[in-house]
KEGUTI-169867 format. One record per residue: x, y, z of N, C-alpha, C in turn; residue in three letters. Coordinates in steps of 0.02 Angstrom, whole numbers, plus 32768, in hexadecimal, padded with zeros to 4 digits. Example, Ala and Ser with C-alpha at 12.3 -4.5 7.8 and 13.67 -1.06 7.14 Angstrom:
82947EE4818682677F1F818682947F5B8186ALA;82827F90816282AC7FCB816582858002818ASER;
% end
This chain:
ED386E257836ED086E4F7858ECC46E407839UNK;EC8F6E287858EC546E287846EC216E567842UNK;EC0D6E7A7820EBD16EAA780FEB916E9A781BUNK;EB636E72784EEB2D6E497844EAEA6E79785BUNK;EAFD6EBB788DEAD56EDE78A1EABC6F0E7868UNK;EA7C6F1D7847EA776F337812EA776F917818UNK;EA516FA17857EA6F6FFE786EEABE70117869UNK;EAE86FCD787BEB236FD6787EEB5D6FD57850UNK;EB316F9C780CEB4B6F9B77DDEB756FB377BEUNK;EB79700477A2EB8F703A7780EBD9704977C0UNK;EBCE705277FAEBFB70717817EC3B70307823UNK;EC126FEE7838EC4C6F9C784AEC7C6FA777F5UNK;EC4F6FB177B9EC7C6FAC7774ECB36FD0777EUNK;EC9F70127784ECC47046777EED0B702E77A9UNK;ECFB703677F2ED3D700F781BED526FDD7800UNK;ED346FA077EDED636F6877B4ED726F977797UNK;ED7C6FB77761ED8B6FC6772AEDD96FF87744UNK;EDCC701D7782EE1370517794EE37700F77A8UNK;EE216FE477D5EE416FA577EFEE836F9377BBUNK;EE416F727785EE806F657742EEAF6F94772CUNK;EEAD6FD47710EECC700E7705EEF970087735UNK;EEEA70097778EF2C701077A3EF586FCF77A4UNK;EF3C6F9E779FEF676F6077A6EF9C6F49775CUNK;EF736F71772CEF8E6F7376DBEFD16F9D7701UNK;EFC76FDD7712EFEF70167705F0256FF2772DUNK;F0286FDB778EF0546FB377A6F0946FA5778AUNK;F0846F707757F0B66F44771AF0D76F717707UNK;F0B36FB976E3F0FD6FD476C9F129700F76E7UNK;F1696FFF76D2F19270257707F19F707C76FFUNK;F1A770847738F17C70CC7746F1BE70FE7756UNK;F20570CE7765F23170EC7765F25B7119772AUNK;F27A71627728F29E717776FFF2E6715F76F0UNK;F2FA716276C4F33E712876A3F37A715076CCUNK;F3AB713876D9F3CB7149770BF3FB718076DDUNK;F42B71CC76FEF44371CB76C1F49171C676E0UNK;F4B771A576B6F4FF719B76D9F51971DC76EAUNK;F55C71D1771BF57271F07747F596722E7729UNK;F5A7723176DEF5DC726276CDF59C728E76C6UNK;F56B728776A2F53972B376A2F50E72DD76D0UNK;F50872A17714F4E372D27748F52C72FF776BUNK;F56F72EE776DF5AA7309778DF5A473657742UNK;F5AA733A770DF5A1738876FFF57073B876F9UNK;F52C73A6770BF4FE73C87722F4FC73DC7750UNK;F50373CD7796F50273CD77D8F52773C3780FUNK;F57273B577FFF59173A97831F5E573E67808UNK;F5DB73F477DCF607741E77C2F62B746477F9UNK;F5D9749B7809F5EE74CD7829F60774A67877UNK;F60D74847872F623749578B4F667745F78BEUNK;F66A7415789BF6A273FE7890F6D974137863UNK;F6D77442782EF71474667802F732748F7827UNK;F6FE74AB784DF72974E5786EF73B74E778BCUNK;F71274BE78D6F72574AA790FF70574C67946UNK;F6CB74DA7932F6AA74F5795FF67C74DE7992UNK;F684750E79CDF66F74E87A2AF69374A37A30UNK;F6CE74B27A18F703747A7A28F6F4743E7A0CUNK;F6DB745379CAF6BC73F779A7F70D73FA7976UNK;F71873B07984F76073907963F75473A37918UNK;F79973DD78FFF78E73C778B4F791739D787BUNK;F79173977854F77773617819F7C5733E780EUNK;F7EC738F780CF837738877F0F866737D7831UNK;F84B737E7870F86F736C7891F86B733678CFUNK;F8A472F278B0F8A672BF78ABF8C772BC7906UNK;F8EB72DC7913F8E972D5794FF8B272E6797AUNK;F89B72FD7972F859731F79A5F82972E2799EUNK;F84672B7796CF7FC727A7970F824723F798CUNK;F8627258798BF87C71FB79A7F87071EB79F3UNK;F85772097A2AF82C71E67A5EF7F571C47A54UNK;F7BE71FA7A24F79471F47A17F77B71A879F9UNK;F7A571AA79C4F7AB716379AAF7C0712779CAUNK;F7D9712179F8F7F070F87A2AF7B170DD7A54UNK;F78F70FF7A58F74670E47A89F70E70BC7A50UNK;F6FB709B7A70F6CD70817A60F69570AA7A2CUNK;F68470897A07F68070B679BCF61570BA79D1UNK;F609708D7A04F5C7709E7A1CF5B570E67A44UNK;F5FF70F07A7AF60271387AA2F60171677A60UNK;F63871647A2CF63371A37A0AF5E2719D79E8UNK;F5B5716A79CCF57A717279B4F548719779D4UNK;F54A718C7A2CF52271A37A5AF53971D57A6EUNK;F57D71F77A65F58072417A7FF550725D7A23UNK;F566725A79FCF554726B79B9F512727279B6UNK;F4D5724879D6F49C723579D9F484725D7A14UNK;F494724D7A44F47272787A76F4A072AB7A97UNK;F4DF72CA7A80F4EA73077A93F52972F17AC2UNK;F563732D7AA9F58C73227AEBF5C2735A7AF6UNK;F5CB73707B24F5E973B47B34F5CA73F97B16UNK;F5E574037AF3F5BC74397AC5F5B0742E7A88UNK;F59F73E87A91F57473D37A30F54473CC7A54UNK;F4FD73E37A30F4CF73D47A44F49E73987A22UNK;F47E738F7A29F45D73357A27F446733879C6UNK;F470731079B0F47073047968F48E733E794CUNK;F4BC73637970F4EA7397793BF4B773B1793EUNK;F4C273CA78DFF47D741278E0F44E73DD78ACUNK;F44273A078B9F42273767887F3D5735B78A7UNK;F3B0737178BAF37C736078ECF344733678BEUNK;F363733D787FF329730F785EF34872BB7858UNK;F38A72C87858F3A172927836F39C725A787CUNK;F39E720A7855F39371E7786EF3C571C3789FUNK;F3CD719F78C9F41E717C78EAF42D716578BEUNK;F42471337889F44C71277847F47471617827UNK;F44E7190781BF46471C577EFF4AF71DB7818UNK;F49871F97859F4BF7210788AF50671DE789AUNK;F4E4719478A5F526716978A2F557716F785EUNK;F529716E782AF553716F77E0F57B71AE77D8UNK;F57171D47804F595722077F7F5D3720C7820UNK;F5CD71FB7864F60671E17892F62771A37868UNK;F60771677844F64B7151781CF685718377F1UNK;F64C71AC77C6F66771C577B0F6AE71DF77ABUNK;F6AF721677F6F6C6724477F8F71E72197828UNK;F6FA71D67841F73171B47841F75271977830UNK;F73D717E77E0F75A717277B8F79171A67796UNK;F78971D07791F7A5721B7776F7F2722077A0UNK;F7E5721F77EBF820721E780EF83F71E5781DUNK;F82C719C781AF859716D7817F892716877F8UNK;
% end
C-alpha cells in the first residue's frame, strides 16, 4: 500500500498498519481444542441418555442401540448434530462443536459395542 498523498498520510498508515494486524492475526488458529467424547457425553449428553429420556437410547442399554449402530455412522452424526425425533439439534450442547458432538457419538458407541 502506498502512502504518497500527504493529507492522507496519517489515515493510508493507519489502514496498513490494521491490514498487517489482521493478516498477522489470520495465521493463528482461532479454533478451541476439541474436548473428547467421554467428557462432552458426561457433561451434556448424560440427562437425557442414562435415563432415557424423550426416548433417547440408554447408555446401558445395548439393545436399544443395535439398529442404531447398524446405519451408517454419518446418519447417527447428523441426527446428533442437527436433531432428530425428540433430540433436539446438538442434545443440550449448543456450544459444542460437530467434532465435539461427533466425539460424544463415538463415544457412547463404543460403550455398547
Amino acid at each position: 500500500m502506498t502512502c504518497l498523498i500527504n493529507p492522507f498520510r496519517h489515515a493510508c498508515l493507519a489502514a496498513a498498519a490494521v491490514f498487517a494486524t489482521c493478516t498477522a492475526l489470520a495465521g493463528e488458529p482461532t479454533t478451541k481444542p476439541i474436548r473428547p467424547g467421554d467428557e462432552v457425553y458426561a457433561a451434556k449428553c448424560t440427562s437425557c441418555h442414562d435415563l432415557g429420556m424423550g426416548g433417547a437410547p440408554k447408555l446401558s442399554d445395548k439393545a436399544a442401540w443395535t439398529a442404531r449402530i447398524a446405519q451408517d455412522k454419518d446418519v447417527i452424526y447428523r441426527h446428533a448434530i442437527k436433531g432428530y425425533k425428540s433430540m433436539p439439534t446438538r442434545g443440550t450442547c449448543s456450544t459444542c462443536s460437530d467434532d465435539e458432538i461427533k466425539a460424544a457419538v463415538d463415544y457412547m458407541i463404543s460403550r455398547v459395542q
